[in-house]
N, C-alpha and C positions, 0 to 999 in steps of 0.2 A: 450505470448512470449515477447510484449515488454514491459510489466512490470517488467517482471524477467531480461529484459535485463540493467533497468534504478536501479534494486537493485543490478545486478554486478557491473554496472559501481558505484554506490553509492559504493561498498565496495572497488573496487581498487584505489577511490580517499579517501576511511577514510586512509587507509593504509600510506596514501603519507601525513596527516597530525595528530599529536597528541590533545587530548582532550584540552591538556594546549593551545596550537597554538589554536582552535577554538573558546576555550572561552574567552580567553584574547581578542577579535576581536568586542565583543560587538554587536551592531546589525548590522553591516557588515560582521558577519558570514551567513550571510541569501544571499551574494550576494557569498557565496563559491560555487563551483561543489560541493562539497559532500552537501551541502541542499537543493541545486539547483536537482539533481536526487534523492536525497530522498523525493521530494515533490511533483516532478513529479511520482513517484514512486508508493507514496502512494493515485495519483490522480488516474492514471492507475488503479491500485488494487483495488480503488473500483469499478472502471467501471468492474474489473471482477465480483467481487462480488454482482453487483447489476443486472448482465447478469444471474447469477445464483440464485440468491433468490426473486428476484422480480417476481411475479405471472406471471404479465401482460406481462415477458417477454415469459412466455410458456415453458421454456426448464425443470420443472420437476426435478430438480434434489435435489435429496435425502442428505441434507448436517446435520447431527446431533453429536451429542457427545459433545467433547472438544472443535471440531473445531468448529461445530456453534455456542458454547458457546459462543469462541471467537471472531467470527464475529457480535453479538449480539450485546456482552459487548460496540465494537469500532463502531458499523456501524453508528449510527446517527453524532456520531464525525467525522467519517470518512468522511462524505459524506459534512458534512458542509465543512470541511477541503477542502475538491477534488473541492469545489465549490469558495471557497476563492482566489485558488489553479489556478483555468483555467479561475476565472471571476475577472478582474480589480475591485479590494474594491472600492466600489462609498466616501468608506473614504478617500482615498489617502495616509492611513496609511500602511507604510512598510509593520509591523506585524498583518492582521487580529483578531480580536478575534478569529475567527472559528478555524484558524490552530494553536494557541495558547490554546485553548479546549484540540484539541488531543495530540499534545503532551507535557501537563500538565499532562494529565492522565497515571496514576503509570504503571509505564511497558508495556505501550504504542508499543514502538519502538521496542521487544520483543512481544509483543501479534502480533506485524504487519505481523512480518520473521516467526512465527510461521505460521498464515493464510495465508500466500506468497508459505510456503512448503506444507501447507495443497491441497492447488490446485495443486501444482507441481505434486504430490503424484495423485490427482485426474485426472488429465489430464493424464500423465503416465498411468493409470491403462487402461485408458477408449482408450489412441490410442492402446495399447496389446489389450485391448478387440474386437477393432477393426480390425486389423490387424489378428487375430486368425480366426475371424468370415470371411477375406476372403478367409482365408486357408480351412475352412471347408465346 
């Protein structure tokens, strides 16, 4: 929930700025709300996904097709990123490598909102499933 809530807020602050306004900005776009909750964002998300596909976390859950294609493709990126992300660079460099990784990689930002809906979708399914089961 509060990743999905740091990728609303990322979308109600793209809205309040245009591409041209961000890019013209140089690397003082990195101290914006909109990359400020998109980075937190995609730090969140992978904590979920690492909740779900990591063995040793025990919770079993069955993620295949497109979606875990697409969690495959970003997860090592990702996870460097989420680490760059929540851990002071011992560079002291603004922009990390690690978060410059992810989203350097082609349709990045699009693969993310995909596996963002993919759990949405998964979570949905599984509070009905739950919910059903205490009706019955």
């Amino acid at each position: 929930m509060w990743a999905n809530q740091q990728r609303e807020s990322l979308d109600h602050h793209l809205q309040k700025a245009t591409a041209d306004d961000l890019m013209n900005m140089g690397l003082a776009v990195l101290a914006t709300k909109q990359f400020g909750f998109m980075f937190v964002w995609y730090g969140m998300l992978w904590a979920v996904i690492e909740a779900c596909i990591d063995e040793n976390e025990g919770r079993n859950i069955d993620i295949r097709g497109r979606f875990r294609d697409d969690i495959d493709k970003l997860a090592l990126a990702l996870r460097c990123c989420r680490n760059a992300i929540l851990h002071v660079p011992r560079s002291g460099s603004l922009l990390d490598d690690r978060i410059l990784k992810l989203v350097s990689e082609p349709e990045s930002a699009r693969t993310l909102r995909r596996i963002s809906r993919g759990f949405g979708r998964l979570f949905l399914e599984e509070f009905k499933r739950r919910e059903q089961a205490k009706t019955t």
